[in-house]
The first five atom37 places (N, CA, C, CB, O) and aatype in JSON, in Angstrom:
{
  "aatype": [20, 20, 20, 20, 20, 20, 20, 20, 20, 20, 20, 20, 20, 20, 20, 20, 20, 20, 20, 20, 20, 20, 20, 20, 20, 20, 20, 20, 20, 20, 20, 20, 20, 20, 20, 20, 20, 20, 20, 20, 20, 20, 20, 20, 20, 20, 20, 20, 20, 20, 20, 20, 20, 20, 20, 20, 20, 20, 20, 20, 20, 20, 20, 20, 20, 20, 20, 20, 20, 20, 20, 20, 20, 20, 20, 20, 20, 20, 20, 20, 20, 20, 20, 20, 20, 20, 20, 20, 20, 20, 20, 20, 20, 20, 20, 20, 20, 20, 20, 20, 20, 20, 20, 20, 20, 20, 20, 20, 20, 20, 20, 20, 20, 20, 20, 20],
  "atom_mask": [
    [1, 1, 1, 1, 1],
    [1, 1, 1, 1, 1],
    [1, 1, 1, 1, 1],
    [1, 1, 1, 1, 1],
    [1, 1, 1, 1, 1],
    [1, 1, 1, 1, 1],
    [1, 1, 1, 1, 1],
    [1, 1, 1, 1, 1],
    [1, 1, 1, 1, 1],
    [1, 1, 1, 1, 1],
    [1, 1, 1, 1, 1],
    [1, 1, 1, 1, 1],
    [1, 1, 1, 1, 1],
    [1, 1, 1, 1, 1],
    [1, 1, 1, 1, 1],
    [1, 1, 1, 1, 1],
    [1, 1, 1, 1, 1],
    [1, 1, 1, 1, 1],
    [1, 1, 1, 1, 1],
    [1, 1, 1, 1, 1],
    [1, 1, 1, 1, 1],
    [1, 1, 1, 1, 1],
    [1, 1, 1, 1, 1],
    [1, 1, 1, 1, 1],
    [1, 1, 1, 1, 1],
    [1, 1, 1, 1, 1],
    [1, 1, 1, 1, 1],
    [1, 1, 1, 1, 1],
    [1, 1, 1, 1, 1],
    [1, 1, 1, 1, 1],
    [1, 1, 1, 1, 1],
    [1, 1, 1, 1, 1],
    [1, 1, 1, 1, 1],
    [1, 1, 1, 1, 1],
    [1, 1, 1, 1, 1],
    [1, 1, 1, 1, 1],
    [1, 1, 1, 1, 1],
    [1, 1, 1, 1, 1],
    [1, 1, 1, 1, 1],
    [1, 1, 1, 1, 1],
    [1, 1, 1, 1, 1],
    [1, 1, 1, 1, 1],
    [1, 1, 1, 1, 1],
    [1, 1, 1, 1, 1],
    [1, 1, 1, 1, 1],
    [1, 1, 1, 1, 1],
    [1, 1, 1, 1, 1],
    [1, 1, 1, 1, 1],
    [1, 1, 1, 1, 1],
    [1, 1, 1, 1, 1],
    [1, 1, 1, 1, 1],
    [1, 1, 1, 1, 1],
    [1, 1, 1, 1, 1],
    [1, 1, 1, 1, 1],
    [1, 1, 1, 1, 1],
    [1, 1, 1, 1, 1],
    [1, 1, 1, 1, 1],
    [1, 1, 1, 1, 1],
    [1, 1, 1, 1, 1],
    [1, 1, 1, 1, 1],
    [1, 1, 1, 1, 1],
    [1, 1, 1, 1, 1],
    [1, 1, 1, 1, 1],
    [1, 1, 1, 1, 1],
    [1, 1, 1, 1, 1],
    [1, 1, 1, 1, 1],
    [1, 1, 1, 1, 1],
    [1, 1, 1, 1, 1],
    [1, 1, 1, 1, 1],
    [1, 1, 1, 1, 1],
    [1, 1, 1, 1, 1],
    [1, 1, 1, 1, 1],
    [1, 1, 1, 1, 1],
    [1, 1, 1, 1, 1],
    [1, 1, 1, 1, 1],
    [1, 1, 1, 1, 1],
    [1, 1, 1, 1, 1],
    [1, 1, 1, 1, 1],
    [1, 1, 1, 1, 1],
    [1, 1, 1, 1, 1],
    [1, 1, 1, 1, 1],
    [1, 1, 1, 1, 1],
    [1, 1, 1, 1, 1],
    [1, 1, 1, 1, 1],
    [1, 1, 1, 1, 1],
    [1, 1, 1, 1, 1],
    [1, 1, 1, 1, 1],
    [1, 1, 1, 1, 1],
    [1, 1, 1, 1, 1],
    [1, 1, 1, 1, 1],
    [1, 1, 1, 1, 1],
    [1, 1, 1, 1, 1],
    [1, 1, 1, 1, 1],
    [1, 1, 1, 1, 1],
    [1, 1, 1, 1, 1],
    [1, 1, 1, 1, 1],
    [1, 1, 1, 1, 1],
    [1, 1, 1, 1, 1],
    [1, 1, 1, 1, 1],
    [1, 1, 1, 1, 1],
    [1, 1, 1, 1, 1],
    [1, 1, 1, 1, 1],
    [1, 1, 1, 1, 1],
    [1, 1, 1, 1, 1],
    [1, 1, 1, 1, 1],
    [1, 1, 1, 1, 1],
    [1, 1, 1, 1, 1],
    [1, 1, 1, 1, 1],
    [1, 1, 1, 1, 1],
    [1, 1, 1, 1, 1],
    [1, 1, 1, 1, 1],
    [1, 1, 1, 1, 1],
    [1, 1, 1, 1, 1],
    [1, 1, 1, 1, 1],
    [1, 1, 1, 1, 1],
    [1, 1, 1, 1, 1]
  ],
  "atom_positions": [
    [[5.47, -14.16, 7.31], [6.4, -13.31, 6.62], [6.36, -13.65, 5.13], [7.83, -13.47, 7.19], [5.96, -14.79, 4.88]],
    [[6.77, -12.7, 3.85], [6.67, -12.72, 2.96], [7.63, -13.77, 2.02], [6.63, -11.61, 2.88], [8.84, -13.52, 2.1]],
    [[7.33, -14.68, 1.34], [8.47, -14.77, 1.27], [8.99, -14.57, -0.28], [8.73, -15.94, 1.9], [8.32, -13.97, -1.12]],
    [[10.5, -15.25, -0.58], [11.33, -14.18, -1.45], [10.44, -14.18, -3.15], [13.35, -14.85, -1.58], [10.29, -13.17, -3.84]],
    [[10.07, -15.24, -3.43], [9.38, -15.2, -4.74], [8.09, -14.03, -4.71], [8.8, -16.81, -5.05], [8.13, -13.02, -5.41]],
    [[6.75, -14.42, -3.61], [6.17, -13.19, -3.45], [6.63, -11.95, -3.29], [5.58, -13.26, -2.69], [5.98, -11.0, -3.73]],
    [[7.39, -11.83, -2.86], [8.35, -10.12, -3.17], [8.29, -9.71, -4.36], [10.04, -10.05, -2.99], [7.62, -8.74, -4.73]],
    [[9.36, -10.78, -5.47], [9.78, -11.04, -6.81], [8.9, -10.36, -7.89], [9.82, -12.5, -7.03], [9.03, -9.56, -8.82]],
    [[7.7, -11.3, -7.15], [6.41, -10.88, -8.11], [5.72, -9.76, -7.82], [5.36, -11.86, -8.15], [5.27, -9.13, -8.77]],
    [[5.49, -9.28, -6.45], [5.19, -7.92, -6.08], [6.04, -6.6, -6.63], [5.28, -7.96, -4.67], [5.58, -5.53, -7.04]],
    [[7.44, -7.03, -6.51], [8.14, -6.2, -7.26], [7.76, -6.16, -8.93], [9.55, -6.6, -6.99], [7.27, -5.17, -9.48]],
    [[8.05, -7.33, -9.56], [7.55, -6.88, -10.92], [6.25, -6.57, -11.17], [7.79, -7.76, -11.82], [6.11, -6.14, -12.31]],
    [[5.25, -6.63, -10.52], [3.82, -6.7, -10.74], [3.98, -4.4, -10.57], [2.64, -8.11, -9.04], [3.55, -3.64, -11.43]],
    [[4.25, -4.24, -10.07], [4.47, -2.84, -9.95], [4.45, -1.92, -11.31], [5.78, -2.7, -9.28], [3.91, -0.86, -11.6]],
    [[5.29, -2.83, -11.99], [5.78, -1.81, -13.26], [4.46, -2.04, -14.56], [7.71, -2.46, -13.98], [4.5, -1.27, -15.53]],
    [[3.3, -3.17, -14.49], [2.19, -3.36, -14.76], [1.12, -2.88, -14.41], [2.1, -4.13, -14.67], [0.43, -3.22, -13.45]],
    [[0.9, -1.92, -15.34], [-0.24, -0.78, -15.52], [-1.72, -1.67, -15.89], [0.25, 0.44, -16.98], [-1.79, -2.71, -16.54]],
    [[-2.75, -0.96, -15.3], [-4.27, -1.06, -16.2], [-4.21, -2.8, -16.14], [-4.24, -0.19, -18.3], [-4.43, -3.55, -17.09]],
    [[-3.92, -3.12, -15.03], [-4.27, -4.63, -14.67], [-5.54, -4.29, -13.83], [-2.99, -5.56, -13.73], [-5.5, -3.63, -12.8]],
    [[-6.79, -4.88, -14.43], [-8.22, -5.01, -13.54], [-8.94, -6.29, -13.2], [-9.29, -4.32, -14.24], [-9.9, -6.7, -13.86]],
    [[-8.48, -6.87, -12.22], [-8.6, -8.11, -11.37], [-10.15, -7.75, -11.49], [-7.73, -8.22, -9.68], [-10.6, -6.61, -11.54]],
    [[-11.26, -9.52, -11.55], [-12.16, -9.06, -11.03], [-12.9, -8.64, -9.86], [-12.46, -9.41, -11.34], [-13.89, -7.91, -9.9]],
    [[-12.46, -9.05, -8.97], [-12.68, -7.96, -7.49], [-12.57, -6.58, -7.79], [-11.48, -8.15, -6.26], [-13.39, -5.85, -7.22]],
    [[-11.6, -5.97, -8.66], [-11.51, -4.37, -8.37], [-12.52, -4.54, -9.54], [-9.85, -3.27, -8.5], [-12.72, -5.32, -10.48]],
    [[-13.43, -2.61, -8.63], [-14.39, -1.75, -9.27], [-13.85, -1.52, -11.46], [-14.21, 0.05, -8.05], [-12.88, -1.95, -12.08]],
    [[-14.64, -0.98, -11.76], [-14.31, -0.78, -12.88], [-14.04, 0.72, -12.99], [-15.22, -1.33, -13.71], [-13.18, 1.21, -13.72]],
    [[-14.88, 1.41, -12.17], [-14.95, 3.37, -12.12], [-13.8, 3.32, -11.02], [-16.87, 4.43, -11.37], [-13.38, 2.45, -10.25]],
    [[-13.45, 4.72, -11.29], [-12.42, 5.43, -10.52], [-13.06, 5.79, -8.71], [-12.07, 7.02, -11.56], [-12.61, 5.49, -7.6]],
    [[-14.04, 6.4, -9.07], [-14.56, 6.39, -7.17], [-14.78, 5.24, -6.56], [-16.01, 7.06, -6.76], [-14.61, 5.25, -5.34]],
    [[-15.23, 3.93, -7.23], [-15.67, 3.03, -6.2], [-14.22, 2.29, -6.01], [-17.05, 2.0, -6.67], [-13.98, 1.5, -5.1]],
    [[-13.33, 2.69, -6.99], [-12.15, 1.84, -6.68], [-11.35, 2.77, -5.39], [-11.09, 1.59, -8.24], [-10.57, 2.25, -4.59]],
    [[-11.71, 4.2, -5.38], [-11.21, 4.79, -4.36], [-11.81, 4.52, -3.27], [-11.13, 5.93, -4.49], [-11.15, 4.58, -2.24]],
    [[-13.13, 4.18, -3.21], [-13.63, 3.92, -1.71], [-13.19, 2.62, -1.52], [-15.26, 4.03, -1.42], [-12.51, 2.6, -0.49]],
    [[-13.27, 1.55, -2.02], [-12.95, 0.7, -1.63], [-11.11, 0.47, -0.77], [-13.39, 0.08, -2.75], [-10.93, -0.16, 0.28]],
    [[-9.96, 1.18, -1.59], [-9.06, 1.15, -1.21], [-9.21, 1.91, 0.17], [-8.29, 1.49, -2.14], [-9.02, 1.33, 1.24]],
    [[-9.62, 3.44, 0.07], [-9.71, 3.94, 1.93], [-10.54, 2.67, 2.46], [-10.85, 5.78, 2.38], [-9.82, 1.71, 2.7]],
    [[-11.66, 2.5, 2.65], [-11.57, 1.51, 3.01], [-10.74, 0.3, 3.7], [-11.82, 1.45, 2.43], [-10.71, -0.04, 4.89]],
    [[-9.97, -0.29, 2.41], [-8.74, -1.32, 3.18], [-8.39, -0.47, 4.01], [-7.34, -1.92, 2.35], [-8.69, -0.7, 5.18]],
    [[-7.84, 0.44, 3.77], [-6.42, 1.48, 4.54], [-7.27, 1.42, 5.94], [-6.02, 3.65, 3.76], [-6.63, 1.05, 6.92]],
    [[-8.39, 1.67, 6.08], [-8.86, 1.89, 7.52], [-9.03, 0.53, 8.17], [-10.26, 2.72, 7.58], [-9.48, 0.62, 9.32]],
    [[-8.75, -0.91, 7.67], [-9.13, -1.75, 8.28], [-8.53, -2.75, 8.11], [-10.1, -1.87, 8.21], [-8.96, -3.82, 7.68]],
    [[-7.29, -2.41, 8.5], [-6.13, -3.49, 8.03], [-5.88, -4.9, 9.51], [-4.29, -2.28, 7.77], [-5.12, -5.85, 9.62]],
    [[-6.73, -4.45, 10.18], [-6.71, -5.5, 11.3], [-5.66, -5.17, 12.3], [-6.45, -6.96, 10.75], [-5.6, -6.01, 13.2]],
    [[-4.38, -3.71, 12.46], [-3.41, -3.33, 12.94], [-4.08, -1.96, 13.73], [-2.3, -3.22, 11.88], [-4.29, -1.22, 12.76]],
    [[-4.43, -1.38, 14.68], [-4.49, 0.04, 14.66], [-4.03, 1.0, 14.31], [-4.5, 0.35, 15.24], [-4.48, 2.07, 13.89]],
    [[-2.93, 0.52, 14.52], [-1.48, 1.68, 14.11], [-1.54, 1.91, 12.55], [0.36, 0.89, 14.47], [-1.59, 3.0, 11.99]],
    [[-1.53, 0.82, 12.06], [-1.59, 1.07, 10.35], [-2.94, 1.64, 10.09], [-1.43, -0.42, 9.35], [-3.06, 2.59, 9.32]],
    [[-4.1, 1.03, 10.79], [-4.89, 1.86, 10.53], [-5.27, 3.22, 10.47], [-5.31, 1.56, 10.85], [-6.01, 3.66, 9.59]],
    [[-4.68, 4.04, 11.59], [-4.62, 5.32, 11.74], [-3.82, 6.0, 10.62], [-4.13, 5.57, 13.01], [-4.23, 6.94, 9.96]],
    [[-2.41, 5.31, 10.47], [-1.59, 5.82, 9.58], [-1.85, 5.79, 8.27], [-0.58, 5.37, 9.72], [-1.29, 6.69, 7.64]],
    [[-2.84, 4.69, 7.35], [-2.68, 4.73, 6.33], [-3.79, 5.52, 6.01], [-2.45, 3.65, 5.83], [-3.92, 6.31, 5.08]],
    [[-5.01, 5.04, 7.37], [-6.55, 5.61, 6.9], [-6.12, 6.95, 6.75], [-7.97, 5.46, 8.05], [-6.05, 7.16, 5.54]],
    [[-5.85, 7.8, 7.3], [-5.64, 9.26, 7.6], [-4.76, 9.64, 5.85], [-4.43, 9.51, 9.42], [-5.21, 10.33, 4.94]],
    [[-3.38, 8.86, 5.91], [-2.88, 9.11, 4.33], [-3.9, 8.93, 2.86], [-1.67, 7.98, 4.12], [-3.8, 9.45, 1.75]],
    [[-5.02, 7.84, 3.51], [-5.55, 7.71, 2.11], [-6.6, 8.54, 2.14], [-5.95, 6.33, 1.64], [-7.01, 8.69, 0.99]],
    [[-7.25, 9.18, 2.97], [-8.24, 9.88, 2.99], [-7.75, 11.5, 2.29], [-8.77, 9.8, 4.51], [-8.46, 12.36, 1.76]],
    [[-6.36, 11.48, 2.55], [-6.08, 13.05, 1.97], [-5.41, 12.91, 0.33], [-4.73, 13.98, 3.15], [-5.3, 13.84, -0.46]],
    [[-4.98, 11.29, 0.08], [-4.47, 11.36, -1.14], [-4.89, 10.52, -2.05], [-3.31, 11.29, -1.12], [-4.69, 10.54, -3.26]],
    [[-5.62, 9.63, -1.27], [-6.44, 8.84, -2.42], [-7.31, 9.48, -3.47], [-7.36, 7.97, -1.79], [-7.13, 9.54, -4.69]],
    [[-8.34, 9.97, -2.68], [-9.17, 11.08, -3.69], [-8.38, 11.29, -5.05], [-9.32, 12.73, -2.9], [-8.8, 10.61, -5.98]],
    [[-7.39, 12.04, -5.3], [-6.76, 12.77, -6.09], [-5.77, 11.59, -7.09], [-5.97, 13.92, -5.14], [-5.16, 12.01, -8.08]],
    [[-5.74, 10.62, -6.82], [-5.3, 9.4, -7.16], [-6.3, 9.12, -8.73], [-5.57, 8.24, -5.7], [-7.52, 9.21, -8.88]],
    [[-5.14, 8.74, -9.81], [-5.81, 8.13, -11.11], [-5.86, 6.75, -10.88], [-5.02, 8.4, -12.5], [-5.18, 6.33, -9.95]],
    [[-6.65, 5.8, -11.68], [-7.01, 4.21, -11.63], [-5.26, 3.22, -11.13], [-7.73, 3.68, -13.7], [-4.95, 2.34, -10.34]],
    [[-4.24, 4.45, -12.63], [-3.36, 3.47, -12.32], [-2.49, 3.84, -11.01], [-2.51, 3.24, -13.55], [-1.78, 2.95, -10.53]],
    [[-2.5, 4.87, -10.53], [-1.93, 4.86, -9.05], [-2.49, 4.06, -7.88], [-1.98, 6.16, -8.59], [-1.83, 3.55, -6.97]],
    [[-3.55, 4.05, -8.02], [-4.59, 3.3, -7.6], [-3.86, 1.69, -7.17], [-5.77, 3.31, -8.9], [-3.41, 1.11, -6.18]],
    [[-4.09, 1.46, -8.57], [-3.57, -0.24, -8.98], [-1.97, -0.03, -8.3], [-3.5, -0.73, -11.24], [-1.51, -0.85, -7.51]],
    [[-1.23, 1.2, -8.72], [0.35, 0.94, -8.17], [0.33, 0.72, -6.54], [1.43, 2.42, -8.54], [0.86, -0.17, -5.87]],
    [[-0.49, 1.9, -6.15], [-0.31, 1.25, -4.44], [-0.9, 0.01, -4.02], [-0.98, 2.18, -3.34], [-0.28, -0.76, -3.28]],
    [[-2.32, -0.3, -4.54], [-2.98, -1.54, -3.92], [-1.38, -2.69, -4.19], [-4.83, -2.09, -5.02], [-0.87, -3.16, -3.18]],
    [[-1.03, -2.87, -4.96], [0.17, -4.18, -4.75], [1.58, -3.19, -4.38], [0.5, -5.38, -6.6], [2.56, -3.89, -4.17]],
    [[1.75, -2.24, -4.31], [2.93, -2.29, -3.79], [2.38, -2.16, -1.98], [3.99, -0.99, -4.55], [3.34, -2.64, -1.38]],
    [[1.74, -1.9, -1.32], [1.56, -1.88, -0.34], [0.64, -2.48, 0.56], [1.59, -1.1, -0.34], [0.99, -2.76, 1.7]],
    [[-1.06, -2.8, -0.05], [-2.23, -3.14, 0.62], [-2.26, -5.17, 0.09], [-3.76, -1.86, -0.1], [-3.17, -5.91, 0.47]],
    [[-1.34, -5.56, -0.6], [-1.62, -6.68, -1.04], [-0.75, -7.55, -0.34], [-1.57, -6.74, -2.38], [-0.83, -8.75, -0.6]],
    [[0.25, -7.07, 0.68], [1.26, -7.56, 1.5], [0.42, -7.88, 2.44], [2.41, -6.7, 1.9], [-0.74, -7.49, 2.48]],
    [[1.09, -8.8, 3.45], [0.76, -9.46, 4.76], [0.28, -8.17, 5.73], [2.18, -10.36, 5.41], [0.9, -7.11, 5.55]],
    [[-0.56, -8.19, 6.53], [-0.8, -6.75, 7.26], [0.8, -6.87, 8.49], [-2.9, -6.72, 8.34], [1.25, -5.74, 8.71]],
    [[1.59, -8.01, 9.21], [2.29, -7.58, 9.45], [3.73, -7.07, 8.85], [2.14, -8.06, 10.06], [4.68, -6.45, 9.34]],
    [[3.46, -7.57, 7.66], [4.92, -7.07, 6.35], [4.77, -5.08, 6.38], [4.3, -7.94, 3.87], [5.53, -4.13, 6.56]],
    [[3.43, -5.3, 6.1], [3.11, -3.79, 6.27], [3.48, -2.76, 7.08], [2.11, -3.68, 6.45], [3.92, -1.66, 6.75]],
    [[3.25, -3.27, 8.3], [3.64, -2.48, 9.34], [5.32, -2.99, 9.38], [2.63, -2.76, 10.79], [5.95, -2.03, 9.8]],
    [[5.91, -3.73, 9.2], [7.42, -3.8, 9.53], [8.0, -2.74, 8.28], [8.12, -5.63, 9.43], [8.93, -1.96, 8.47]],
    [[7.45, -2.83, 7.29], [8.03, -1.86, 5.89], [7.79, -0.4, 6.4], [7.01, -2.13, 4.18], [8.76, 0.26, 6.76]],
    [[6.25, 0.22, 6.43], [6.32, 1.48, 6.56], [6.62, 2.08, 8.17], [5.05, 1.91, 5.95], [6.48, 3.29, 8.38]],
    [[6.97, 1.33, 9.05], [7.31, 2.1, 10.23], [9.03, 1.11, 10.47], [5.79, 1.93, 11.74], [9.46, 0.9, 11.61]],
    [[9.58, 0.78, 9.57], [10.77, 0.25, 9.84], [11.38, -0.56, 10.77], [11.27, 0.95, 9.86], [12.59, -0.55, 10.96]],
    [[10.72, -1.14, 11.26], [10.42, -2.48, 12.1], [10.86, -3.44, 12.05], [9.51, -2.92, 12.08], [10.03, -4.22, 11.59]],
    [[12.34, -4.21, 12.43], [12.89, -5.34, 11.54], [12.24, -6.18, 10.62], [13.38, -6.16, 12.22], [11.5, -7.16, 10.64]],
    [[13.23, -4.84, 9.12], [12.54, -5.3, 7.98], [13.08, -6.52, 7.14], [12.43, -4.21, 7.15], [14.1, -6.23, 6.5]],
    [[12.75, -7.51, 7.02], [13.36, -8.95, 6.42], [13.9, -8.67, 5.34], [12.43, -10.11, 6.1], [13.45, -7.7, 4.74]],
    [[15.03, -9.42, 4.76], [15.64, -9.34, 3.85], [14.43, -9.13, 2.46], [16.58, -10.55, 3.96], [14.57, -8.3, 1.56]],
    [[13.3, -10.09, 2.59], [12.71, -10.03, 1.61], [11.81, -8.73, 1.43], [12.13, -11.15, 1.55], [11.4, -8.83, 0.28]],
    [[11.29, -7.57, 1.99], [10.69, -6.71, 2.32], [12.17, -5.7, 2.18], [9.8, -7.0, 3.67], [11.81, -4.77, 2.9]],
    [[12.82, -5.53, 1.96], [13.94, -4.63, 1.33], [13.99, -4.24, 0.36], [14.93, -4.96, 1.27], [14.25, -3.05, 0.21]],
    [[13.77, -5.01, -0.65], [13.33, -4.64, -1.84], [12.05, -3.98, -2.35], [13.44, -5.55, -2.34], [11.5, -3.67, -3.41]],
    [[11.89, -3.95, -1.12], [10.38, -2.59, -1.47], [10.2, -1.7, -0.68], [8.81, -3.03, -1.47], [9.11, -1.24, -0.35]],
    [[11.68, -1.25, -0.13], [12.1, -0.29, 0.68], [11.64, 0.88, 0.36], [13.33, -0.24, 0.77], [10.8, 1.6, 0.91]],
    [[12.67, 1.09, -1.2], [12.46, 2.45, -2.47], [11.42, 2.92, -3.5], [13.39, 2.33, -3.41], [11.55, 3.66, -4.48]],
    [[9.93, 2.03, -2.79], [8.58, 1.8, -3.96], [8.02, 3.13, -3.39], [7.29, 0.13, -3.8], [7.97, 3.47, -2.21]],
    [[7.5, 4.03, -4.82], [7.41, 5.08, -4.15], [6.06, 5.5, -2.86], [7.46, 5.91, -5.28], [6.22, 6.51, -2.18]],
    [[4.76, 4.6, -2.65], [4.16, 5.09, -1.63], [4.52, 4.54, -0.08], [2.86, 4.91, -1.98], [4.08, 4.91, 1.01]],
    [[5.52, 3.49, -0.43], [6.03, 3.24, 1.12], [6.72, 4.32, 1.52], [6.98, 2.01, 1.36], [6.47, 4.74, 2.65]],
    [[7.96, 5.17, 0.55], [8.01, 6.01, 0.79], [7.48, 7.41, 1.08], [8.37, 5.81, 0.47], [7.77, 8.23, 1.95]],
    [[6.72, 7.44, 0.19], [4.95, 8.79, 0.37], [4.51, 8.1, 2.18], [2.69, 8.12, -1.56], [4.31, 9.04, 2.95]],
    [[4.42, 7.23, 2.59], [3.31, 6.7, 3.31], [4.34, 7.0, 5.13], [2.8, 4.63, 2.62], [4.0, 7.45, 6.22]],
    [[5.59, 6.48, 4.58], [6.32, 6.66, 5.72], [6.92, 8.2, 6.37], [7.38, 5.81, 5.42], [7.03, 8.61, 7.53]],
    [[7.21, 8.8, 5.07], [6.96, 10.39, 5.04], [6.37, 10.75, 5.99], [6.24, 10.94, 4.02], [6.79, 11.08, 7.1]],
    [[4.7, 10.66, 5.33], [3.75, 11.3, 5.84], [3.71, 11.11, 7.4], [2.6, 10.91, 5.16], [3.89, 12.03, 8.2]],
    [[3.42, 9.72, 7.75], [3.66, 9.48, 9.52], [4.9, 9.96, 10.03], [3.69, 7.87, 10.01], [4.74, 9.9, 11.25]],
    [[6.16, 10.45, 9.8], [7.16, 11.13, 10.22], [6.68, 12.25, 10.56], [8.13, 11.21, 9.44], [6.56, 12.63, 11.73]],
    [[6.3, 12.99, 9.39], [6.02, 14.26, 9.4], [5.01, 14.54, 10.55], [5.57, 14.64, 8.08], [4.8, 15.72, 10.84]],
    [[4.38, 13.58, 11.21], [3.89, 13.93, 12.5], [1.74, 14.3, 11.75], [5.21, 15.75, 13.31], [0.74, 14.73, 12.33]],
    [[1.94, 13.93, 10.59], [0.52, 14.64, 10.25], [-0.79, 14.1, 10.23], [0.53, 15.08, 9.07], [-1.85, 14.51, 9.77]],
    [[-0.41, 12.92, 10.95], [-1.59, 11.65, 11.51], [-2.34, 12.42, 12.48], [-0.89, 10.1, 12.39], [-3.26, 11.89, 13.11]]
  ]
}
């Protein structure tokens, strides 16, 4: 489980634009394949289906820094933090605070909406 300082910093790391770690691509497509990618192989099935399927229809259309906003608000968490956040799963006090980030919300949407 996550705990409260990694939140802290996940939370502020959010509002930090045009951060390029060297692992991430430098171009806009290879940074998109690489993220579908994660999304399809998060080591969960369930997340896999759910996110692969979301990133395949919205990643594409995604700029560098949305890019960068979802990889840490969502793909840089524990794969089971993940699944307790976007399918609401007793969510820990510390994972609350990234209840209202907007692609957990985009992400949880979308699997409601039945469009997996």
């Amino acid at each position: 489980m996550a705990s409260k300082n990694f939140i802290q910093k996940r939370v502020a790391e959010q509002f930090t634009k045009n951060i390029i770690l060297p692992n991430r691509p430098k171009d806009l497509y290879s940074y998109q394949k690489m993220l579908m990618h994660r999304c399809t192989n998060l080591g969960m099935k369930e997340l896999d289906i759910i996110l692969g399927k979301w990133s395949q229809e919205f990643v594409p259309k995604m700029s560098y820094e949305e890019l960068n906003q979802m990889e840490s608000e969502i793909l840089d968490l524990d794969t089971i933090d993940i699944y307790n956040l976007l399918l609401q799963v007793k969510v820990a006090e510390e994972l609350k605070a990234l209840e209202g980030l907007k692609y957990v919300q985009e992400i949880r949407n979308y699997a409601l909406k039945g469009l997996i």
